[in-house]
C-alpha positions in Angstrom: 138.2 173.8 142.9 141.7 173.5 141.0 142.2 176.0 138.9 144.2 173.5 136.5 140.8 171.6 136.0 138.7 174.6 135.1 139.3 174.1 131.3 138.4 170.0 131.8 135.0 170.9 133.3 134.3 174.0 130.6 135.3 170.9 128.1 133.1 168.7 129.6 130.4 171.3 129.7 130.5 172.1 126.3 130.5 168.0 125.0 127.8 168.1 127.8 125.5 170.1 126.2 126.1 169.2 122.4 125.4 165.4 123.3 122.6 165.5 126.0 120.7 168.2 124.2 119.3 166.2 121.5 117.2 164.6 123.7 115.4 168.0 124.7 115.5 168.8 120.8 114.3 165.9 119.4 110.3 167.1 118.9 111.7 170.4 117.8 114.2 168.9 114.9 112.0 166.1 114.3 109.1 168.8 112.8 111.5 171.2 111.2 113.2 168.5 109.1 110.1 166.5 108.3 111.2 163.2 110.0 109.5 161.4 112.7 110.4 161.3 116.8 112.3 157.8 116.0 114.5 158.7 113.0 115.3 162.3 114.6 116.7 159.9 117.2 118.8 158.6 115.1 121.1 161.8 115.4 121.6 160.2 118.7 123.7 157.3 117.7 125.5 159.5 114.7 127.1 161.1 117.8 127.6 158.3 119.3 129.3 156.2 116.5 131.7 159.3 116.0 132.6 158.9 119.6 133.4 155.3 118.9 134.7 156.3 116.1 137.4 159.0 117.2 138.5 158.0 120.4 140.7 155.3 119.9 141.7 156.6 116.6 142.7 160.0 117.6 144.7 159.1 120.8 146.3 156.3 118.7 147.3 159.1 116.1 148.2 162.1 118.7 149.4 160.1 121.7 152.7 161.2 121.6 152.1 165.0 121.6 152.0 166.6 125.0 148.5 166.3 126.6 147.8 169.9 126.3 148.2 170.1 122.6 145.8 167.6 122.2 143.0 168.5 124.2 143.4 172.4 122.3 143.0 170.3 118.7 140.3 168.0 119.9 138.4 171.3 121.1 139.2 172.9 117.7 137.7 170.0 115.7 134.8 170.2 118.2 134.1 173.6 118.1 134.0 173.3 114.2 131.9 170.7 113.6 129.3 172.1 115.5 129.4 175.2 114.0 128.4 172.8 111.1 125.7 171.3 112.7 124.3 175.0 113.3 124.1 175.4 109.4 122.8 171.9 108.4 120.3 172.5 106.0 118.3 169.1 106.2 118.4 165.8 107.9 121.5 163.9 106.2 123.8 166.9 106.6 123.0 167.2 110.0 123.3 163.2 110.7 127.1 164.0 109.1 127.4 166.7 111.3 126.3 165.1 114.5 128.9 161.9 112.9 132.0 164.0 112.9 131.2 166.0 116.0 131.2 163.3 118.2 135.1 162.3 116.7 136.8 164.6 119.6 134.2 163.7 122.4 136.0 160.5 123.4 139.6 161.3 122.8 139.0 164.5 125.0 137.6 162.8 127.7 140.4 159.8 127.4 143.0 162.5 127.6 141.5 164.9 130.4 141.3 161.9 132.7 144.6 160.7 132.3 145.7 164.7 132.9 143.3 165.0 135.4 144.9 161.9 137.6 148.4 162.6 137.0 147.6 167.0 138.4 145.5 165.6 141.4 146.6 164.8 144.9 147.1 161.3 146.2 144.1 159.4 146.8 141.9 162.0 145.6 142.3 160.6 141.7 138.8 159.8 141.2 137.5 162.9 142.9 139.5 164.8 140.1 138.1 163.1 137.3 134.5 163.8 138.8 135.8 167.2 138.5 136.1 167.0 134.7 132.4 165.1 134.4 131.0 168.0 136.7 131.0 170.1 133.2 128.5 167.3 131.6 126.7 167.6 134.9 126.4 171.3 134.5 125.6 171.2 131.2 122.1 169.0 132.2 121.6 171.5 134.8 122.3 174.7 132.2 123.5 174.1 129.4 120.9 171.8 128.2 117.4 173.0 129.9 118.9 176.5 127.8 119.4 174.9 124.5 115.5 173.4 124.8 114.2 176.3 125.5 115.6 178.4 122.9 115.1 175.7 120.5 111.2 174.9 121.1 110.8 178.7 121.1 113.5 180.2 118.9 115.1 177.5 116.9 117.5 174.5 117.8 120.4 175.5 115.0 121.6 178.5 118.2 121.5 175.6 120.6 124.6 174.9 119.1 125.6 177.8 118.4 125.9 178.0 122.2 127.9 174.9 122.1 130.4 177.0 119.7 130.7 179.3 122.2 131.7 177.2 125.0 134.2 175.5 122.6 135.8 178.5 122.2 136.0 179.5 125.8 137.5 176.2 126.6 140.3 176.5 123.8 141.3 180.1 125.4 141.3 178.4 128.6 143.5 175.3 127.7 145.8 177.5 126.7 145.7 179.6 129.9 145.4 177.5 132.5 146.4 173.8 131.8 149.7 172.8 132.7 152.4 171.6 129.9 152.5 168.1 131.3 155.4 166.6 129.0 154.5 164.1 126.0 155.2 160.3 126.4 157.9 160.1 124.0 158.9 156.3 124.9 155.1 155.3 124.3 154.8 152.2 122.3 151.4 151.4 120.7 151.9 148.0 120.0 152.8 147.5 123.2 149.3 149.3 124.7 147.3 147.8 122.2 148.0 144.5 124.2 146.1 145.5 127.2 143.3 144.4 124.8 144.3 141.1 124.8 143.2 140.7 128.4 139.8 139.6 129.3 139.7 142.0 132.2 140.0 145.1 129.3 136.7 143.6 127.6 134.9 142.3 130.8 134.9 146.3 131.5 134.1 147.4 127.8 130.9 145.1 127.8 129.7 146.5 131.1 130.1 149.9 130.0 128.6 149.4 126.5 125.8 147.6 127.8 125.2 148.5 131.5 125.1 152.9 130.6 123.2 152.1 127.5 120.1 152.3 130.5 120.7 155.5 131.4 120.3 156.3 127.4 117.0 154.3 127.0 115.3 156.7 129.5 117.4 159.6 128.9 116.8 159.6 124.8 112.8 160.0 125.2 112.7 161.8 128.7 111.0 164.5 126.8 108.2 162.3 125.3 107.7 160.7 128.2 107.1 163.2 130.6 104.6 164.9 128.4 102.8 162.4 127.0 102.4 160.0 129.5 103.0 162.2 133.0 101.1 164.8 131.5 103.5 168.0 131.4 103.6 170.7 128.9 106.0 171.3 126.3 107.6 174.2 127.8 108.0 172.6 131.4 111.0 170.0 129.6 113.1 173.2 130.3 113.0 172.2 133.9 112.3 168.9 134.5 116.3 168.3 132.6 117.2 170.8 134.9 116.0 168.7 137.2 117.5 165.6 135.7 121.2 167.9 135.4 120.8 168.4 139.5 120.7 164.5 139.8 123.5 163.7 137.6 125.9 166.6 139.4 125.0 165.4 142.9 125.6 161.9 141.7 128.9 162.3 139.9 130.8 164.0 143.2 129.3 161.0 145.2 130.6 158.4 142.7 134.2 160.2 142.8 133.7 159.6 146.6 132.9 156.3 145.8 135.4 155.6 144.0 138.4 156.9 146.2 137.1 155.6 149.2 135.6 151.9 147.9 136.9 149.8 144.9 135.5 151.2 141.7 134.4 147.6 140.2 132.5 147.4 143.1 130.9 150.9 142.9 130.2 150.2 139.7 128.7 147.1 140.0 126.4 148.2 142.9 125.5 151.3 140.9 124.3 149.0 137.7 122.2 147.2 139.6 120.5 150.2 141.4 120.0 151.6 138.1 118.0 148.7 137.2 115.9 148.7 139.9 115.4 153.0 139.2 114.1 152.0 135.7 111.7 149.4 136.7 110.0 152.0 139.1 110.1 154.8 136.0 108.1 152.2 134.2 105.9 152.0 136.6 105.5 155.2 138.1 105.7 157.6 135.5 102.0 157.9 135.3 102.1 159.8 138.4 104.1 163.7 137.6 105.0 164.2 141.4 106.6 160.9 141.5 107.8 161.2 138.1 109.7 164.4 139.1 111.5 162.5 141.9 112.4 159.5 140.0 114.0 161.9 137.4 116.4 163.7 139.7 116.9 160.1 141.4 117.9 158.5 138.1 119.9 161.1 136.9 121.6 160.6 140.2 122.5 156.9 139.8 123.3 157.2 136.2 125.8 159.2 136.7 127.3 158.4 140.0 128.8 156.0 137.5 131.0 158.1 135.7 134.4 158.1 138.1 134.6 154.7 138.9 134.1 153.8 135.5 137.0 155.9 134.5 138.8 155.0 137.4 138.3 151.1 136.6 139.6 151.2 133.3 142.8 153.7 134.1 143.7 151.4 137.1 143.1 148.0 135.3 145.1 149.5 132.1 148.9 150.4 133.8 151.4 151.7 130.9 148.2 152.0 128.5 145.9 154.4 130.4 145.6 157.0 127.8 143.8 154.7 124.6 142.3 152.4 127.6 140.6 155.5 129.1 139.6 157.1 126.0 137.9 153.3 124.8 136.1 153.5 128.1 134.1 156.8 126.7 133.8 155.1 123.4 132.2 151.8 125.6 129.9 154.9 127.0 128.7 156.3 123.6 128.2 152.7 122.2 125.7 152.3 125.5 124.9 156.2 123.8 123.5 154.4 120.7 122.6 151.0 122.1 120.1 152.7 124.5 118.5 155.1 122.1 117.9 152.4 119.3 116.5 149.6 121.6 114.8 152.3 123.5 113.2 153.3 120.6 111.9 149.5 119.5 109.2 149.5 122.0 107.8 152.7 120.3 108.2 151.3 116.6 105.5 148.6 118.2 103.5 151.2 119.5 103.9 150.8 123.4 103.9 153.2 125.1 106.9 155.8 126.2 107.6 154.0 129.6 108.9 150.9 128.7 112.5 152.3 126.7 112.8 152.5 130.8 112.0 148.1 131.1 114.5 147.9 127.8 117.4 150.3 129.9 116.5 148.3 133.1 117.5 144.6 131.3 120.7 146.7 129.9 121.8 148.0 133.4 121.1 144.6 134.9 123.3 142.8 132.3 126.0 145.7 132.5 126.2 144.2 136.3 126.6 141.0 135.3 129.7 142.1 134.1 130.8 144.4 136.8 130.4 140.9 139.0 132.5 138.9 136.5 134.8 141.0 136.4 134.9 141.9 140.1 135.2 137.8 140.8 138.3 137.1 137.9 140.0 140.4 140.0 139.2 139.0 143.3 141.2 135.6 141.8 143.7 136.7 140.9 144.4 138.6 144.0 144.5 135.3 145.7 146.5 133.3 143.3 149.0 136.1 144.0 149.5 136.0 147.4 149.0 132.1 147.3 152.0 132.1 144.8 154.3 134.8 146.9 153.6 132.5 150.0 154.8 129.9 148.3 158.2 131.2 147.3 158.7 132.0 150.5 158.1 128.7 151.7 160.0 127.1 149.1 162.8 129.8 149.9 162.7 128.9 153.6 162.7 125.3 153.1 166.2 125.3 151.0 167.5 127.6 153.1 168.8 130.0 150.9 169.3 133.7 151.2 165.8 135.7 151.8 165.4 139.2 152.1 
């Protein structure tokens, strides 16, 4: 591994484990602070809206500061506001907390994958990028198993104090071991902001907010799920999100494979609609804990297999604006974030059962593909009308007779 990514990954471990380990903590908070599964889940989207939230915002503000600076303040401001979530004494405070700490998530991510594709070798962008996501991946296989364990049997305020911890690691190793790629001093935002105007730029935002807003339907109420209805204890969560964190890492370095060696709008669209068809069989299956078990490492798998061509889509599709268009693609993400955990959660406000958030997150993938297809189809046209319109000029150029190189 690059030694230069090492911080992105210990970054992306860190956001790993403050965002996926809610779901593992949700019983645990849900009883200490007196509110039910549901409303506990609510923390959920807090993080998410700050990650809609900041992204754009922050980039917009510290765009044009060298790279490095900004990812050492956005891991500042993270580190901090979890340290506030660690001290929240009751529900609201800790919906602020969750609010505010998910302000850096985005913009960190935005940033990282525009650093991570500008330090990596030709043709091996996407694979880079995976690199960074490996630290979310790790932190499902770690981080996050850790942090439910030691809050169902010690208390969930030092599951993030463990997420301080890795905050600070990462700052230290910014500093360290990035490299001082210089600031874009020509950028103009205006200019950037434009990209916005193109129906390609919201063809990809609408996939991403709707189509990973499956993986969050299942994800949110994994834990419920697998105990009440396949039957395992509390304690054995612990492993089965290890299990889930194996997935998702074996899944993310095939997806930056993907990515590099096929189109990523067509890995992404393929991946949508095998995510669907993963959340029908959870539905149906999850009755059964062997199968159950397999499912979980095999959804985490294709969840996240999404990740780098995602990224990749919206960098490639966003020339002279990658920055605030990559950081808007992890906002899109954390949208999906909330999306998934609030329509997940209908279902259970009507008293069904904890398999069908799984039906809800197998509509949402199906309709992110939808998307992925459109926009796969308006790309594919416009490739044509290119080379219809360069053939012909040089028809028209031949046919006058004039000078042609």
């Amino acid at each position: 591994m690059n030694k230069n990514l090492l911080p992105l990954t210990l970054g992306g471990l860190g956001i790993g484990i403050t965002e996926f380990v809610m779901m593992g903590l949700l019983p645990d908070i849900a009883k200490d602070l007196s509110v039910s599964i549901p409303q506990a889940g609510y923390l959920i989207s807090a993080y998410a809206l700050g990650v809609v939230i900041g992204a754009p915002l922050l980039v917009a503000i510290a765009g044009k500061y060298p790279p490095k600076n900004i990812l050492i303040a956005l891991m500042v401001m993270f580190t901090a506001f979890n340290a506030f979530s660690a001290f929240a004494p009751d529900f609201n405070s800790l919906f602020i907390a969750r609010l505010l700490s998910g302000l850096p998530h985005g913009a960190f991510f935005g940033v990282g994958s525009v650093v991570a594709s500008r330090i990596a070798a030709k043709g091996k962008e996407a694979q880079a990028v995976s690199l960074m996501f490996l630290g979310l991946t790790i932190a499902n296989i770690a981080g996050v198993p850790l942090g439910t364990y030691i809050g169902h049997n010690f208390s969930w305020r030092f599951s993030f104090a463990i997420v301080v911890a890795v905050g600070l690691v990462t700052i230290f190793s910014l500093k360290a071991l990035l490299p001082a790629l210089s600031a874009n001093t020509d950028r103009n935002l205006k200019n950037e902001l434009n990209f916005f105007k193109k129906t390609e730029a919201w063809l990809i935002i609408l996939m991403i907010s709707i189509g990973t807003g499956g993986l969050f339907c299942w994800y949110s109420y994994i834990a419920p799920m697998m105990t009440s209805v396949a039957g395992f204890s509390e304690n054995a969560v612990t492993y089965i999100l290890m299990l889930a964190g194996t997935g998702m890492m074996v899944g993310n370095l095939i997806g930056g494979i993907l990515a590099d060696r096929f189109s990523p709008g067509k890995a992404s669209a393929t991946l949508l609609i095998a995510m669907a068809v993963t959340l029908i069989v959870v539905h149906y299956i999850s009755f059964n804990p062997v199968i159950a078990l397999v499912m979980t490492f095999v959804t985490g798998a294709i969840a996240f297999a999404l990740a780098a061509p995602i990224q990749m889509l919206m960098i490639n599709t966003a020339k002279g604006a990658e920055m605030i268009a990559a950081s808007v693609s992890q906002a899109s993400f954390n949208i999906g974030n909330a999306l998934g955990a609030f329509l997940g959660g209908l279902p259970l406000v009507y008293h069904f059962d904890y398999t069908w958030p799984a039906i809800v997150g197998a509509a949402m993938a199906f309709s992110g593909a939808l998307f992925a297809f459109a926009f796969n189809k308006r790309k594919s046209m416009s490739s044509v009308e290119g080379v219809s319109a360069e053939k012909e000029m040089v028809l028209n150029c031949s046919s006058t007779e004039c000078n042609c190189v």
